[in-house]
PATIKOL-795856 format. One record per atom (N, C-alpha, C): residue number from 1; residue in one letter; atom name; x, y, z negated. Coordinates in steps of 0.05 Angstrom, whole numbers, plus 5000, padded with zeros to 4 digits. Example, Ala and Ser with C-alpha at 12.3 -4.5 7.8 and 13.67 -1.06 7.14 Angstrom:
# residues 2
  num  residuo  atomo     x     y     z
    1        A      N  5264  4886  4844
    1        A     CA  5246  4910  4844
    1        A      C  5264  4934  4844
    2        S      N  5257  4955  4858
    2        S     CA  5273  4979  4857
    2        S      C  5258  5001  4843
END
This chain:
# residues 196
  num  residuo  atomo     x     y     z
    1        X      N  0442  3707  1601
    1        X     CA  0461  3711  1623
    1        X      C  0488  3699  1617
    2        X      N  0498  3702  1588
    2        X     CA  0523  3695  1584
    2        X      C  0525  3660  1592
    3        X      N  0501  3650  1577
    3        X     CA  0494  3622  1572
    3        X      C  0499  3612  1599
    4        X      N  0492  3621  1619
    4        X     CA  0492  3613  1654
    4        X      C  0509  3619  1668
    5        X      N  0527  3646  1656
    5        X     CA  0551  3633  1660
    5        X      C  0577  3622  1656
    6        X      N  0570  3609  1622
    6        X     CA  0587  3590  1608
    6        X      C  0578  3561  1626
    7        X      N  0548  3558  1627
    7        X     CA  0549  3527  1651
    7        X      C  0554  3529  1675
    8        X      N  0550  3543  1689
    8        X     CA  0566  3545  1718
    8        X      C  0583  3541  1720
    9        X      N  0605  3563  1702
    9        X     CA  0635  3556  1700
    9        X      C  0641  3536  1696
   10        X      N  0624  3517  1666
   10        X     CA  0639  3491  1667
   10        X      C  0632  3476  1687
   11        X      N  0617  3478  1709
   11        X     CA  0612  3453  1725
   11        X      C  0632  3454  1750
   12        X      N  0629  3481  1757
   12        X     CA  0642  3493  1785
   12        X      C  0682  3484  1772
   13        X      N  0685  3487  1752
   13        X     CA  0711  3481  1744
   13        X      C  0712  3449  1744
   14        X      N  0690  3434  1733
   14        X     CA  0696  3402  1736
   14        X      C  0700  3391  1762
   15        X      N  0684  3409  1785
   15        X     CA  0688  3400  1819
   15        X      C  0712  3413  1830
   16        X      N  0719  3433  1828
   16        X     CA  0741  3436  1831
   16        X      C  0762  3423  1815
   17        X      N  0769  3409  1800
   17        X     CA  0791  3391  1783
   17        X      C  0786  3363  1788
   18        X      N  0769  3356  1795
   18        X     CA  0757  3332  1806
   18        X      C  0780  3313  1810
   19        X      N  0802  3322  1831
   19        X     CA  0816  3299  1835
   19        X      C  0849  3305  1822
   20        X      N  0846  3326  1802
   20        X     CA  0869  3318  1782
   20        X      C  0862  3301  1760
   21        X      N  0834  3304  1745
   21        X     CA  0825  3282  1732
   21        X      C  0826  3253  1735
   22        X      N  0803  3251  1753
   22        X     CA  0807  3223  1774
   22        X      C  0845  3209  1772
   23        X      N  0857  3235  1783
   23        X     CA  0891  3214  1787
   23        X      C  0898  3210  1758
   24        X      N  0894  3232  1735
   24        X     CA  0903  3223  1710
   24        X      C  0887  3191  1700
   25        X      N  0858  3192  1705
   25        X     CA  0843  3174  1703
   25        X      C  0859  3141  1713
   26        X      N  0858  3151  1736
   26        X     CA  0869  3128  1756
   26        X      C  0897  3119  1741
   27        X      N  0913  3143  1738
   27        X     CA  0941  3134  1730
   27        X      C  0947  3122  1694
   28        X      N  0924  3128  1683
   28        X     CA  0929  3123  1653
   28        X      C  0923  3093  1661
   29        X      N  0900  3082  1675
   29        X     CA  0894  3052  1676
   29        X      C  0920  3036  1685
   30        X      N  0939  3055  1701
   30        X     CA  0956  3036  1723
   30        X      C  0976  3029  1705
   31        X      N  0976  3045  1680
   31        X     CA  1001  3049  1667
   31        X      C  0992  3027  1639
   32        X      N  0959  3025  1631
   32        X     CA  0955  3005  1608
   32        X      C  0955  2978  1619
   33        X      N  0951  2976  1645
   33        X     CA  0957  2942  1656
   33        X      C  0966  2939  1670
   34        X      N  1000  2955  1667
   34        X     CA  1020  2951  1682
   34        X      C  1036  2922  1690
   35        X      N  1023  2899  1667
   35        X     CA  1044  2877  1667
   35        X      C  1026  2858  1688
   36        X      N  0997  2865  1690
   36        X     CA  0974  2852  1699
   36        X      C  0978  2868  1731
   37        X      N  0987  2889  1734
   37        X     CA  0988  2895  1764
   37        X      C  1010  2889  1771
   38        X      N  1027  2888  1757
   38        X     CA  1063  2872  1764
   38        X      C  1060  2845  1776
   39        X      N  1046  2830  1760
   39        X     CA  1034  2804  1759
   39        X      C  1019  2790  1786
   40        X      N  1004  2810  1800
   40        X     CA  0996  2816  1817
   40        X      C  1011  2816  1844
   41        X      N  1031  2836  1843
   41        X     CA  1030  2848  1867
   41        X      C  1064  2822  1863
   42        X      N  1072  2811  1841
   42        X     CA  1091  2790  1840
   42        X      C  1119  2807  1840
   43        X      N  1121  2835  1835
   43        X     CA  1139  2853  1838
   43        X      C  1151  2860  1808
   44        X      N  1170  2858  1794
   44        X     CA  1167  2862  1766
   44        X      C  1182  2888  1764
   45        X      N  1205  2898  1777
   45        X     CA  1221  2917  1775
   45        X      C  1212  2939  1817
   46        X      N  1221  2965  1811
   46        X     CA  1220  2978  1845
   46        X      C  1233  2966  1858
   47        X      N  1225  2969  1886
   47        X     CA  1237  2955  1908
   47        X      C  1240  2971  1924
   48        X      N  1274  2976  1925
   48        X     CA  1290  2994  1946
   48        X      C  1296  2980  1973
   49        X      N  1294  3001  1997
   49        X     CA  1309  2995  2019
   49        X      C  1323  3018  2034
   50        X      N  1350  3000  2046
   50        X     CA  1362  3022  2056
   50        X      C  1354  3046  2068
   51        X      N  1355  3058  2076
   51        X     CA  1354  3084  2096
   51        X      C  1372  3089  2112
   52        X      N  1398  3103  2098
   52        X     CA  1423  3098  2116
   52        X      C  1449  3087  2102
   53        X      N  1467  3096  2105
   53        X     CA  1496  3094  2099
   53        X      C  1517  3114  2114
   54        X      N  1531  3130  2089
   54        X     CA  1538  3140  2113
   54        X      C  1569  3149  2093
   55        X      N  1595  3151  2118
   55        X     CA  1611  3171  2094
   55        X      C  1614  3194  2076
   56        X      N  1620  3202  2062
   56        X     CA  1622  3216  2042
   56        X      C  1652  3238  2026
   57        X      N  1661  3247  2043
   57        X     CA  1686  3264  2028
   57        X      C  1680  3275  2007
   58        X      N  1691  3278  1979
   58        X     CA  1682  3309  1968
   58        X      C  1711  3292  1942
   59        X      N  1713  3321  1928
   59        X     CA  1737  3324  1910
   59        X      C  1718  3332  1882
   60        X      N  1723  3316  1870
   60        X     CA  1705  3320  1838
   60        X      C  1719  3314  1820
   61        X      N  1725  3340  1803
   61        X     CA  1734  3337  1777
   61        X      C  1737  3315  1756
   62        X      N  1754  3295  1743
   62        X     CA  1753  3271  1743
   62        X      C  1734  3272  1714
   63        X      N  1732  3300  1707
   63        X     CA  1712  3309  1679
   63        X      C  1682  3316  1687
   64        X      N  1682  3316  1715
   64        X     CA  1660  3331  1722
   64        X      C  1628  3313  1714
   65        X      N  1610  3327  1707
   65        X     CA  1584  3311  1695
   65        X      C  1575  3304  1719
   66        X      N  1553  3283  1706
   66        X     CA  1544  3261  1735
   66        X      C  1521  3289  1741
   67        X      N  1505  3309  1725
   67        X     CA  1486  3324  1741
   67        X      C  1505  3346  1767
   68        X      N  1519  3347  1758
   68        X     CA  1535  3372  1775
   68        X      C  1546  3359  1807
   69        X      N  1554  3339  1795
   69        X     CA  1563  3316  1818
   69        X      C  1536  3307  1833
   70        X      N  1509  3300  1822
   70        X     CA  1494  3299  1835
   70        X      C  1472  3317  1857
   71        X      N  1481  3353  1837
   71        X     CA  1468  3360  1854
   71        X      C  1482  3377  1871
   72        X      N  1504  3378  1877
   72        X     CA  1526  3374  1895
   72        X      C  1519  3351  1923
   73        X      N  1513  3325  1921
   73        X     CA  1508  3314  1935
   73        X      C  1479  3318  1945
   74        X      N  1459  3325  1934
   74        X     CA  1442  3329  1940
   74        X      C  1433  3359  1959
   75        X      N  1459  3365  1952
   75        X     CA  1458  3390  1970
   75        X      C  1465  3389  2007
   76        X      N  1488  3373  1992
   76        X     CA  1498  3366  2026
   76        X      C  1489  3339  2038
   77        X      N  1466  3336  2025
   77        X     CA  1446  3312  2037
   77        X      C  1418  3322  2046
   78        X      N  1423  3337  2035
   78        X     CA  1392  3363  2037
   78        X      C  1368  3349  2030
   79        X      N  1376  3338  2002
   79        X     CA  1348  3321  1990
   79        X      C  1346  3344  1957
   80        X      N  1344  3360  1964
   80        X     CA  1351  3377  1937
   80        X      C  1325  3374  1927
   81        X      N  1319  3378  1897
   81        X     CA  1303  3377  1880
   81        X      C  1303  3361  1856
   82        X      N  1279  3361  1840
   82        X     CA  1285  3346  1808
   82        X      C  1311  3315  1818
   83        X      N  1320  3318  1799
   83        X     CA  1334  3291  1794
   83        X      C  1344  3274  1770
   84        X      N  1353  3252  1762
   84        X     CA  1371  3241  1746
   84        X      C  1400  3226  1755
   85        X      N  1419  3231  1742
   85        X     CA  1441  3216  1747
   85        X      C  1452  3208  1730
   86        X      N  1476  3185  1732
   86        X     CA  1488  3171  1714
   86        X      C  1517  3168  1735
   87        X      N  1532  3161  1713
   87        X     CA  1561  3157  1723
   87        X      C  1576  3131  1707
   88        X      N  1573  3104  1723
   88        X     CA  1592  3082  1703
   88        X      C  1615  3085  1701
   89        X      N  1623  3067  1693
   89        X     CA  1656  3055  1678
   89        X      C  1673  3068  1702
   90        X      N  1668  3049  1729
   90        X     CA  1681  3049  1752
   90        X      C  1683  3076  1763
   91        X      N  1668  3089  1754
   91        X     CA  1658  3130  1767
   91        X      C  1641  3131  1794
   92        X      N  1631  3102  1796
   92        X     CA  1608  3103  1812
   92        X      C  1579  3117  1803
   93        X      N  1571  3139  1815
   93        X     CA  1555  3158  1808
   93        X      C  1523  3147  1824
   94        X      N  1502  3144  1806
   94        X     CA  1475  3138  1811
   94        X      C  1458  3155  1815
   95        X      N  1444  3175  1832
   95        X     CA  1430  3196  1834
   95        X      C  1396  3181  1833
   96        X      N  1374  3191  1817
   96        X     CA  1346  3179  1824
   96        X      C  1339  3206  1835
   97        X      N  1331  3209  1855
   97        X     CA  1313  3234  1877
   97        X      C  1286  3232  1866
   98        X      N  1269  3240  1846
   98        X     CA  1252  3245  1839
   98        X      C  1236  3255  1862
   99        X      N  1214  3239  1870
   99        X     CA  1191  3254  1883
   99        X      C  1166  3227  1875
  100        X      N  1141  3241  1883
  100        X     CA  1121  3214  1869
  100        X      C  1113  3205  1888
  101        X      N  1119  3210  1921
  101        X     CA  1109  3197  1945
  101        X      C  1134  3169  1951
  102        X      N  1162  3185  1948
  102        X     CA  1187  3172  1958
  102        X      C  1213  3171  1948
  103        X      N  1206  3171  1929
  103        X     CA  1241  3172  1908
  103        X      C  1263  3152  1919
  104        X      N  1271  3165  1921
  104        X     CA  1308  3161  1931
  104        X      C  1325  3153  1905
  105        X      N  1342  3128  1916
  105        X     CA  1369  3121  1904
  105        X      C  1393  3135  1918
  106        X      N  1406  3143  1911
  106        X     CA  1434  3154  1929
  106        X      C  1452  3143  1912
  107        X      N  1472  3125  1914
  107        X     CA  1496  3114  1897
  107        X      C  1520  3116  1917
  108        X      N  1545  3137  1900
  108        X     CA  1565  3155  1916
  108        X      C  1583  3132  1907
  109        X      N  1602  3123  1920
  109        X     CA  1626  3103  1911
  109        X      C  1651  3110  1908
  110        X      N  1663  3134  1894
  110        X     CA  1698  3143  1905
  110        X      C  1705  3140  1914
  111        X      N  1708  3109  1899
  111        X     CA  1726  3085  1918
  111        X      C  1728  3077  1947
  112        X      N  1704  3079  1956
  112        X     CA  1702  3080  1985
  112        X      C  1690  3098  1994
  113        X      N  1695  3127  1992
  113        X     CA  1688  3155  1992
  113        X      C  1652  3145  2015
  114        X      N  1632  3139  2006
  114        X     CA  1614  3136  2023
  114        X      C  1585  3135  1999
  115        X      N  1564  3137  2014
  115        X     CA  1543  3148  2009
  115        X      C  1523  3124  2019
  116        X      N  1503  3105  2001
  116        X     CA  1483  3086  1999
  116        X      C  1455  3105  1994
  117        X      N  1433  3111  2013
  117        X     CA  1413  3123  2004
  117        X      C  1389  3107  2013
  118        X      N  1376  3089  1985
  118        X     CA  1353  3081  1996
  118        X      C  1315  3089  1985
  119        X      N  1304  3082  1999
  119        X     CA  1276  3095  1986
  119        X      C  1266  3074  1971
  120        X      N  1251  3073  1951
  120        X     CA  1237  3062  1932
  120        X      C  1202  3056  1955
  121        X      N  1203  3024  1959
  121        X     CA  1179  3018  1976
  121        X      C  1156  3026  1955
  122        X      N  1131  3039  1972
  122        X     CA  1113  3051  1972
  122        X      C  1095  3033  1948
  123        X      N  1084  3037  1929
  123        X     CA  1058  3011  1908
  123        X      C  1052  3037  1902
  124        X      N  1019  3034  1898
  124        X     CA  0995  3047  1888
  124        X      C  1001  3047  1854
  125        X      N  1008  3031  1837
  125        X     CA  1012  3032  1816
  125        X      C  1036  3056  1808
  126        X      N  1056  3050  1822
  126        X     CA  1082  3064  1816
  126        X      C  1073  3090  1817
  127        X      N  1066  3098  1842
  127        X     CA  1060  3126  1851
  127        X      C  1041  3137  1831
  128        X      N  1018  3131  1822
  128        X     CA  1006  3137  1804
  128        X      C  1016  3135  1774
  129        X      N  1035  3129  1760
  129        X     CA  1040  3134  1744
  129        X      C  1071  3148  1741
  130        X      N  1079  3166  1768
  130        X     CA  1104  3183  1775
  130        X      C  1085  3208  1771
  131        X      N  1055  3203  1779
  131        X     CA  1044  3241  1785
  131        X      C  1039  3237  1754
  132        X      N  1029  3220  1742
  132        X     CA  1029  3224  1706
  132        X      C  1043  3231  1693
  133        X      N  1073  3219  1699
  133        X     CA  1098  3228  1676
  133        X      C  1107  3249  1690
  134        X      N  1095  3270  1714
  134        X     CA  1121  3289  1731
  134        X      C  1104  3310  1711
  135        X      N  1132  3323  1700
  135        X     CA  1131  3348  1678
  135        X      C  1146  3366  1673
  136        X      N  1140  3391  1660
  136        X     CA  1163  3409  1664
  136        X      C  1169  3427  1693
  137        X      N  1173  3452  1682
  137        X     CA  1189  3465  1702
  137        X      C  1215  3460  1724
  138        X      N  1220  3448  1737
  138        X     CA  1243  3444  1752
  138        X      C  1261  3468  1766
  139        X      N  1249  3485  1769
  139        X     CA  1252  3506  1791
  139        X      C  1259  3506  1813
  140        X      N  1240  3493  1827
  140        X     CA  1238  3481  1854
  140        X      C  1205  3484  1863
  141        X      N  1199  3515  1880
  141        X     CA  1168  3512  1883
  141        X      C  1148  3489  1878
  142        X      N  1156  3464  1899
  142        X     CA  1131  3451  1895
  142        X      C  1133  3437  1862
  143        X      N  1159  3435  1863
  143        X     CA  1153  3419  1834
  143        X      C  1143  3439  1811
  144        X      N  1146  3464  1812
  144        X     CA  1133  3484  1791
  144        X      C  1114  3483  1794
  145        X      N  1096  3489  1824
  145        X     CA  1069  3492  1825
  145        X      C  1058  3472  1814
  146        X      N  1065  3452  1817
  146        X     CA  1054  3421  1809
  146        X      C  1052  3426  1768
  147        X      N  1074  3433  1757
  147        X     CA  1060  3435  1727
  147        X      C  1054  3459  1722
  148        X      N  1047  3477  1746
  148        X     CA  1030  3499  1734
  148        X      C  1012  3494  1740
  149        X      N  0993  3477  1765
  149        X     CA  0960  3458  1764
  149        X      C  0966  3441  1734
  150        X      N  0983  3433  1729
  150        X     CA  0970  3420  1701
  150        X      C  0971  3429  1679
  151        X      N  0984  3459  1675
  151        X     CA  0976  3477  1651
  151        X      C  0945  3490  1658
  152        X      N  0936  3495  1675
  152        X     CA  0916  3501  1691
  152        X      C  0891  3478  1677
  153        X      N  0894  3450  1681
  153        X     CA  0879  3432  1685
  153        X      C  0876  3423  1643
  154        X      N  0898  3436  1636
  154        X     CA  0896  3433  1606
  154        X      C  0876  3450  1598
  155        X      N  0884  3475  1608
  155        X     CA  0866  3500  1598
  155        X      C  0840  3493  1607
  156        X      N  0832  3480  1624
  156        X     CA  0802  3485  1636
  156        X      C  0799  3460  1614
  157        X      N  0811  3442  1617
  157        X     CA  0800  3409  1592
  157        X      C  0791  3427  1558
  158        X      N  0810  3453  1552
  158        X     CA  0799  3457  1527
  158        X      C  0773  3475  1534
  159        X      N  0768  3491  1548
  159        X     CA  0750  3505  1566
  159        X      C  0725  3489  1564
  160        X      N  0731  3461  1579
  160        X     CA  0706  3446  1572
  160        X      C  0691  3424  1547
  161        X      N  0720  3431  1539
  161        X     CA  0708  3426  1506
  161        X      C  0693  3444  1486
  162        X      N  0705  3468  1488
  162        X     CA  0688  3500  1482
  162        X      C  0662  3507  1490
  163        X      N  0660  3494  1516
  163        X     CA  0633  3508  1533
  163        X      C  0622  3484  1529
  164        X      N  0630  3459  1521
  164        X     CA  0608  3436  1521
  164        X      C  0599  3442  1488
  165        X      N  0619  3453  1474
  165        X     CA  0605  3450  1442
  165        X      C  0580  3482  1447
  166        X      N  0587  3496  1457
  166        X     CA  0571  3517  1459
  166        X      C  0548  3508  1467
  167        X      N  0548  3490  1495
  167        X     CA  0526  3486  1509
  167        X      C  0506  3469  1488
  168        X      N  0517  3452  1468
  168        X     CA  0506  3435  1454
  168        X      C  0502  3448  1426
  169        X      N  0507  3468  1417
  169        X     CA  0491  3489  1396
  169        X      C  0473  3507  1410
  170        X      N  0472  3514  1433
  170        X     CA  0442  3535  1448
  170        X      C  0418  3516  1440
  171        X      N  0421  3486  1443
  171        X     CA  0408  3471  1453
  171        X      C  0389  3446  1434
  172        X      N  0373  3460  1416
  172        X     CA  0368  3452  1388
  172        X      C  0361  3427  1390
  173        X      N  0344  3415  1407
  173        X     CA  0332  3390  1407
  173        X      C  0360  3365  1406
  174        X      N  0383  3371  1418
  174        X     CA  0412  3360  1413
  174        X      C  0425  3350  1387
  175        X      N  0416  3372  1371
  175        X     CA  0431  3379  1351
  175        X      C  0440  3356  1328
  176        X      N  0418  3338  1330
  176        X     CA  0426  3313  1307
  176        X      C  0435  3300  1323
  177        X      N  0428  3297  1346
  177        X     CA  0443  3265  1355
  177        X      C  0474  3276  1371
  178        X      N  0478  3306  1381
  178        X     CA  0501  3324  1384
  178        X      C  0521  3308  1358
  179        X      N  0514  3320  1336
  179        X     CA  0529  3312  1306
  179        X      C  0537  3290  1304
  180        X      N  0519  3270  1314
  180        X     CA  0529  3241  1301
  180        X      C  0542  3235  1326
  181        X      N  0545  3243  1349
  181        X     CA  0559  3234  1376
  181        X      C  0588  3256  1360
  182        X      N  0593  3270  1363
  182        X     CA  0619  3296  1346
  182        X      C  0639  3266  1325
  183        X      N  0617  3270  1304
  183        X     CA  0622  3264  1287
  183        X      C  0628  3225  1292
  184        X      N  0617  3207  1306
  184        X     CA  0634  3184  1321
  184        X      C  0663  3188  1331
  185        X      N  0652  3203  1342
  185        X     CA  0680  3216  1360
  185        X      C  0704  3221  1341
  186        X      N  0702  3237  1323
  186        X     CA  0721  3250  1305
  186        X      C  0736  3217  1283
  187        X      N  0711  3209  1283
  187        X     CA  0712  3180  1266
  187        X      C  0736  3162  1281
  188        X      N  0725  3160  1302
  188        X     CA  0743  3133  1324
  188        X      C  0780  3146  1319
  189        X      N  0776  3175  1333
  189        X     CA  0795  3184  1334
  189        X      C  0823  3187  1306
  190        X      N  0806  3191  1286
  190        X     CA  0824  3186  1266
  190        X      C  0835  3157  1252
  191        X      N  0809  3150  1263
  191        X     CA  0824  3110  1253
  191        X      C  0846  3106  1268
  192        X      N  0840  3116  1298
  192        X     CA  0867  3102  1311
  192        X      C  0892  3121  1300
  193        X      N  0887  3143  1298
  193        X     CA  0906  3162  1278
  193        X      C  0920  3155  1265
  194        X      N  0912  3142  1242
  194        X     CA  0921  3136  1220
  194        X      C  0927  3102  1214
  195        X      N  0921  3090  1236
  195        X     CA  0926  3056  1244
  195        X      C  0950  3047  1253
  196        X      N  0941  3071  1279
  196        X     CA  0955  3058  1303
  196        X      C  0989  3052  1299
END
């Protein structure tokens, strides 16, 4: 009984995970022949376009950090969520709007108290390797829910490493060619270990 339902679980858990695998799958490729799909699509760096323009008042501490200043703006832009910012020489402040469908540039200018917000045009490559690197807690629902499916999708990956070594000691007729498949495995993995 236990045996049936250590395989159920692992299978009913591989169809249900189905398409977080698949996008890790998909996104690890997009990311090892990144220069070959650059190459391709003839694009080497993202390609922003406007959205709007618009003015911008606000009074900022001439000490104030570029995150505080950014999510300040992002508040009264109502694009709130994960972000990065930078602040140059000039105190022109760079906001990146983190999302893996449509990431936003926002660049605030003092100098001409006004607001540049453009989106990052849409590539299959890019997007797939934004849901790979998106990590961490943000504390922002969807972005939490999103790495609590992939603490989720960890646990079930060691899950099916447990229930596949289980399934492959019930299962005696396995057992030598189980070992020398383990034992490849363990081999490859430490060369590149200790190589790479």
């Amino acid at each position: 009984m236990f045996s049936k339902i250590i395989r159920r679980t692992h299978m009913y858990l591989a169809l249900f995970l189905t398409p977080w695998i698949l996008m890790y799958a998909l996104s690890t490729m997009a990311m090892n022949h990144r220069e070959w799909l650059r190459k391709g699509s003839g694009e080497a760096m993202p390609q922003f376009e406007k959205e709007r323009e618009e003015p911008y008042q606000a009074s900022f501490a001439p000490d104030a950090r570029p995150q505080a200043i950014g999510e300040k703006i992002l508040q009264d832009t109502r694009l709130e969520g994960a972000f990065n910012a930078r602040k140059d020489s000039a105190g022109v402040v760079t906001i990146v709007r983190q999302d893996p469908v449509t990431p936003r540039r926002i660049t605030y200018s003092p100098a001409e108290s006004k607001l540049v917000i453009e989106k990052e045009v849409f590539r299959w490559p890019a997007f797939l390797e934004r849901m790979h690197r998106r990590r961490g807690y943000q504390h922002a629902a969807l972005d939490d829910s999103w790495a609590l499916s992939v603490d989720l999708v960890i646990a079930a990956m060691i899950f099916w490493v447990l229930s596949g070594l289980w399934m492959w000691w019930e299962l005696r007729a396995t057992w030598r060619l189980g070992a020398l498949f383990a034992a490849g495995g363990l081999a490859l993995f430490a060369l590149f270990l200790f190589t790479i």
